[in-house]
LUMGUMAR-299655 format. One record per residue (C-alpha): residue in three letters; x negated, y, z negated. Coordinates in Angstrom, 3 decimals, always signed. Layout:
N
    r        px        py        pz
  ala         X         Y         Z
...
END
This chain:
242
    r        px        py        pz
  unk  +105.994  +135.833    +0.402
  unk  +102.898  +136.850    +1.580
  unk  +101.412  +140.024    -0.588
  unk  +101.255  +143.472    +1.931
  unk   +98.083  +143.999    +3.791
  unk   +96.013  +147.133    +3.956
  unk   +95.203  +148.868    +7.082
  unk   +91.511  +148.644    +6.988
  unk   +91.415  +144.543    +6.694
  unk   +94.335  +144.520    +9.270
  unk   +91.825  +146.502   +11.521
  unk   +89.075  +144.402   +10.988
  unk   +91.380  +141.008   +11.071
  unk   +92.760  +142.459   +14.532
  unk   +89.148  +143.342   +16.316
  unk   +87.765  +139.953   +15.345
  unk   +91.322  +138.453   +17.106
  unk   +90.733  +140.662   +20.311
  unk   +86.631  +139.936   +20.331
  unk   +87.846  +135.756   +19.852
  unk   +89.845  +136.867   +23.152
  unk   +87.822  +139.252   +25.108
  unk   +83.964  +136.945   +24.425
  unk   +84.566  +133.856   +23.664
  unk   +87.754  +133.687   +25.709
  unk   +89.985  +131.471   +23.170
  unk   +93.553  +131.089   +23.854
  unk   +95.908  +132.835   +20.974
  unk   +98.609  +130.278   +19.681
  unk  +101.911  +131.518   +18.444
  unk  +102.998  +129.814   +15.174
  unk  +105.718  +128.083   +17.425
  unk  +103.264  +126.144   +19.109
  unk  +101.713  +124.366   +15.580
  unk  +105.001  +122.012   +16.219
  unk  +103.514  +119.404   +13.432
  unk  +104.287  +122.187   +10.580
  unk  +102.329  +119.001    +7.871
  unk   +99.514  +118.517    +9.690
  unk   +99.363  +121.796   +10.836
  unk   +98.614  +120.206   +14.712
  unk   +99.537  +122.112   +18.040
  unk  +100.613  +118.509   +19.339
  unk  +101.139  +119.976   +22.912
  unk   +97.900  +121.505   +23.077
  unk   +95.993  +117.604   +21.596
  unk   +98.235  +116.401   +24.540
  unk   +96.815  +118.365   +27.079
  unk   +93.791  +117.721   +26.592
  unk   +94.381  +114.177   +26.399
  unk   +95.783  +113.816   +30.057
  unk   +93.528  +116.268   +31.148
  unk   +90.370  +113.842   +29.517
  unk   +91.454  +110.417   +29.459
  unk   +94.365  +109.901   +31.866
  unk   +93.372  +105.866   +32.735
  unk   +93.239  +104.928   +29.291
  unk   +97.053  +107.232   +28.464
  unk   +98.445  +105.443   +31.652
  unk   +97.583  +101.998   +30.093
  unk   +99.273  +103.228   +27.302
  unk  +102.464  +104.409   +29.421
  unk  +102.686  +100.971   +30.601
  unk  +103.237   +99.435   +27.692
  unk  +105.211  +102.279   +25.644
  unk  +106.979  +103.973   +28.471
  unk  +108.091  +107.661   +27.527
  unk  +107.349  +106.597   +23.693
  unk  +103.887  +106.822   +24.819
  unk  +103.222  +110.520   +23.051
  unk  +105.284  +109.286   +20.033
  unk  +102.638  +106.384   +19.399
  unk   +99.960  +108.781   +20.056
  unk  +100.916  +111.446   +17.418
  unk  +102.042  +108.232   +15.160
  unk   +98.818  +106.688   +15.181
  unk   +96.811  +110.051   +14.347
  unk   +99.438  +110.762   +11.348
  unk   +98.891  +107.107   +10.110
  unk   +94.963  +107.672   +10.467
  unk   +95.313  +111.238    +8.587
  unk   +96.640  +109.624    +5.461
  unk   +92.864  +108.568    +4.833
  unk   +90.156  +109.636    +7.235
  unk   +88.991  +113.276    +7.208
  unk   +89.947  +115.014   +10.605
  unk   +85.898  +115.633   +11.359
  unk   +85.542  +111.970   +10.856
  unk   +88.673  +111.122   +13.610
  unk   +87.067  +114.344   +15.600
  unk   +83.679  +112.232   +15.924
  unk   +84.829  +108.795   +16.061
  unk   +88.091  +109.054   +17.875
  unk   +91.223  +107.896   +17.625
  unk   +92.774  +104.474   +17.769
  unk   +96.275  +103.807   +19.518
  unk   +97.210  +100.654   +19.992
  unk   +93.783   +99.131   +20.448
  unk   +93.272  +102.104   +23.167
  unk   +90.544  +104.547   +22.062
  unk   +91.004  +108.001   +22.339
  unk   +88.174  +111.113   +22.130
  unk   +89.660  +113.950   +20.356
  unk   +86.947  +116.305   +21.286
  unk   +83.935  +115.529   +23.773
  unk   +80.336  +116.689   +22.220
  unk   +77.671  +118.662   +24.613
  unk   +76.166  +116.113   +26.775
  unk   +72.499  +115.705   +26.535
  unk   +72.088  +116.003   +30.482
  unk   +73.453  +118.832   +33.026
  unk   +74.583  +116.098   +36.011
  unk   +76.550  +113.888   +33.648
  unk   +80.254  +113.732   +34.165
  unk   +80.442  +114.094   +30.733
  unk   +79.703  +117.885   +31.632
  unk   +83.507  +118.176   +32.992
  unk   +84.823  +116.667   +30.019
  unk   +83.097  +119.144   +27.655
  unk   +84.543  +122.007   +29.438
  unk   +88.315  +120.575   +28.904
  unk   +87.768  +121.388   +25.221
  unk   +90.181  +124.322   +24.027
  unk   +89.522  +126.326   +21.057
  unk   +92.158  +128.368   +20.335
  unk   +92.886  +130.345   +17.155
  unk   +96.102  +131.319   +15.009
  unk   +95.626  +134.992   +13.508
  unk   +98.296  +135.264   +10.381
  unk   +98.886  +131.450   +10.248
  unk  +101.839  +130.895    +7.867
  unk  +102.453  +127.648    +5.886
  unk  +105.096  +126.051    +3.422
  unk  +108.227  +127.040    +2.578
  unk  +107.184  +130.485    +1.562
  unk  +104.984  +131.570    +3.858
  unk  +102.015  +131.821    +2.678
  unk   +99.416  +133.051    +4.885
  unk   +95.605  +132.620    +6.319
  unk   +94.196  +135.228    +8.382
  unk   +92.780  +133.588   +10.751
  unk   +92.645  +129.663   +11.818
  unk   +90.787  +127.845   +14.409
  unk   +91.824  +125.003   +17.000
  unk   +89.797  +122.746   +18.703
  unk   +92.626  +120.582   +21.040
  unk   +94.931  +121.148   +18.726
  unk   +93.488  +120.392   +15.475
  unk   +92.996  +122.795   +13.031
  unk   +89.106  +122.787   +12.193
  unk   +88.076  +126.474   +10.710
  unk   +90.228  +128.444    +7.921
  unk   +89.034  +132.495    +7.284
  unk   +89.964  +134.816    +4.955
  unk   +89.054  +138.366    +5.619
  unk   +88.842  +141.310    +3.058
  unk   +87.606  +144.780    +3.754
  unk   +85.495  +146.431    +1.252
  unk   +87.888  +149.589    +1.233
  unk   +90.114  +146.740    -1.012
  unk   +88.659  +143.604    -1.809
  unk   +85.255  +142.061    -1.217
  unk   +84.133  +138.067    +0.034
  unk   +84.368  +137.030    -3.733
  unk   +88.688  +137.974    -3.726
  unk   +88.605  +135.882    -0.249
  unk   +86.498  +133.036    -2.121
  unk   +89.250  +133.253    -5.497
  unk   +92.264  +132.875    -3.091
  unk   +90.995  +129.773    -1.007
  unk   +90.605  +128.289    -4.803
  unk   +93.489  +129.425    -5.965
  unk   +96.032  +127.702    -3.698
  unk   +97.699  +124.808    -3.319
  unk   +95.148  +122.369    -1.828
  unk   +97.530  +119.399    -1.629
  unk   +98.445  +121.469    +1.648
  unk   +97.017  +119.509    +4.641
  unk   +95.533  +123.068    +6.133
  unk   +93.480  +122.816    +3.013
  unk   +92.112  +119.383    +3.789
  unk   +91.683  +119.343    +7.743
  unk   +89.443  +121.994    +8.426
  unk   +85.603  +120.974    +8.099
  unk   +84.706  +124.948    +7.258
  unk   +86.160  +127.180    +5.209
  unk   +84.733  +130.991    +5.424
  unk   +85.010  +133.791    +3.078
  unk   +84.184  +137.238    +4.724
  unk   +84.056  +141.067    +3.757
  unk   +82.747  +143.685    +6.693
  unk   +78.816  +143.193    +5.163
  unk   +79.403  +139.282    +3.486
  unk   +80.196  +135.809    +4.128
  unk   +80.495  +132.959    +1.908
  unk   +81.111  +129.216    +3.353
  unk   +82.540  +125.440    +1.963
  unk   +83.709  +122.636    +2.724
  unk   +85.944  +121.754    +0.416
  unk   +88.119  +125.110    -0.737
  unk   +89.164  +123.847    -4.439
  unk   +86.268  +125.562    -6.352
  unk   +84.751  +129.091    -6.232
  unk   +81.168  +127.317    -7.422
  unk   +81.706  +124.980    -3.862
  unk   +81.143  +128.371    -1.807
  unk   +77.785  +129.503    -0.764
  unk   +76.034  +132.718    +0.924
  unk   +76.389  +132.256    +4.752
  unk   +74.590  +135.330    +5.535
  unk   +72.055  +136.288    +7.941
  unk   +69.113  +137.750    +6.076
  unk   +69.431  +139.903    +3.559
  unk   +71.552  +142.173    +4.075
  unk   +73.622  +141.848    +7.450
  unk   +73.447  +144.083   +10.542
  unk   +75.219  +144.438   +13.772
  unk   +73.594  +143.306   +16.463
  unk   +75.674  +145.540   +18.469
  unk   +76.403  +149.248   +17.875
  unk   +80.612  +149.375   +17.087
  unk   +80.639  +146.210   +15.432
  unk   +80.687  +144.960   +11.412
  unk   +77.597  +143.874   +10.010
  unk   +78.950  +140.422    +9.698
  unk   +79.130  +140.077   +13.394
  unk   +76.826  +137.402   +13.272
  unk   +79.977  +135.423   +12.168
  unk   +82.201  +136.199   +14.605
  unk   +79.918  +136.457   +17.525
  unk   +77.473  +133.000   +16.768
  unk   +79.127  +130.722   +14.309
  unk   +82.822  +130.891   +15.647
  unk   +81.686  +130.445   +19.482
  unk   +82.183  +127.723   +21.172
  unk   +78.953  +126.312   +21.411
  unk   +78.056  +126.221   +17.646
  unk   +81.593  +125.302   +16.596
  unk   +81.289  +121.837   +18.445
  unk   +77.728  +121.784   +17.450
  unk   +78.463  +121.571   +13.616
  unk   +80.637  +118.693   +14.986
END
């Protein structure tokens, strides 16, 4: 089972849950609704967004699969897991049945496009406590984009541990896991540090993320690495990195 948390990283794990909620306005998911518990996918949220975006091309699928149209859908993305990266699937798109399908739609270049609509259907959404395996083992925190798991945190709080005991845990576990493998960023953070990677399996893969220096609120009431929480996890620079 998970180890016991502290109060001070609970606190800090909990305000950068409600500011997720409160400024960037992302939806909480309950570990109920990750319903592919491998893959670590909140199928009804990919699905969605999928009749939401790309209706024509899921009715031409309908037509030819009938109600085992979602089945070929989630089929095809599990097949396509076994060797592409998620990032790679999340910029090319997916494959069904010679249909394509976007997973996410990138920040079109001009203001009057359609393509503007279809940007604002994306849905991040975010797991605080996300348990895994048969034990459950825990991540604090764990970002969605449609559906798809794309960012994995660990918070510490100084008053306990610091960034490096976040770094040591992501390398320490069992990366055969598919939450260890579908993310494209994986970020270490105390209340003054953060460390990033992109592939979790070695401490020496994690580098400073950090503003300057030496971090600093931009906002009175807030941790000095709110930098993190406020820039790099919004919306705008998550699909950027894209």
């Amino acid at each position: 089972m998970a180890k016991k948390k502290k109060a001070p990283e609970l606190t800090f794990q909990q305000h950068i849950a409600d500011y997720f909620v409160r400024e960037h306005k992302y939806g909480m998911l309950e570990q109920a609704d990750i319903t592919d518990t491998e893959h670590c996918i909140a199928e009804g949220n990919l699905w969605s967004f999928l009749v939401a975006t790309q209706a024509d091309t899921l009715k031409t699928l309908h037509d030819d699969y009938g109600t085992d149209a979602r089945d070929e859908v989630f089929k095809a993305l599990r097949k396509e897991l076994e060797h592409t990266p998620l990032w790679m699937l999340l910029r090319h798109g997916l494959k069904v049945r010679g249909l394509e399908f976007r997973l996410f739609y990138p920040k079109p270049r001009s203001a009057a496009s359609a393509a503007v609509e279809k940007y604002a259907q994306n849905r991040i959404t975010f797991r605080p406590h996300f348990y895994f395996g048969e034990t459950n083992q825990e991540i604090d925190v764990v970002l969605y984009l449609n559906g798809l798991p794309i960012v994995a945190l660990e918070l510490k709080h100084e008053a306990n541990q610091n960034v490096h005991d976040a770094v040591a845990q992501f390398a320490k576990r069992d990366h055969a896991r598919r939450i260890f493998q579908h993310p494209f960023l994986f970020l270490a953070a105390d209340t003054s540090d953060v460390m990033a990677a992109t592939d979790p399996r070695r401490e020496e893969n994690f580098r400073w993320h950090n503003m300057g220096l030496t971090n600093a609120p931009t906002t009175p009431s807030e941790y000095p690495v709110e930098f993190l929480y406020r820039e790099v996890l919004s919306k705008e620079q998550l699909l950027e990195a894209l």
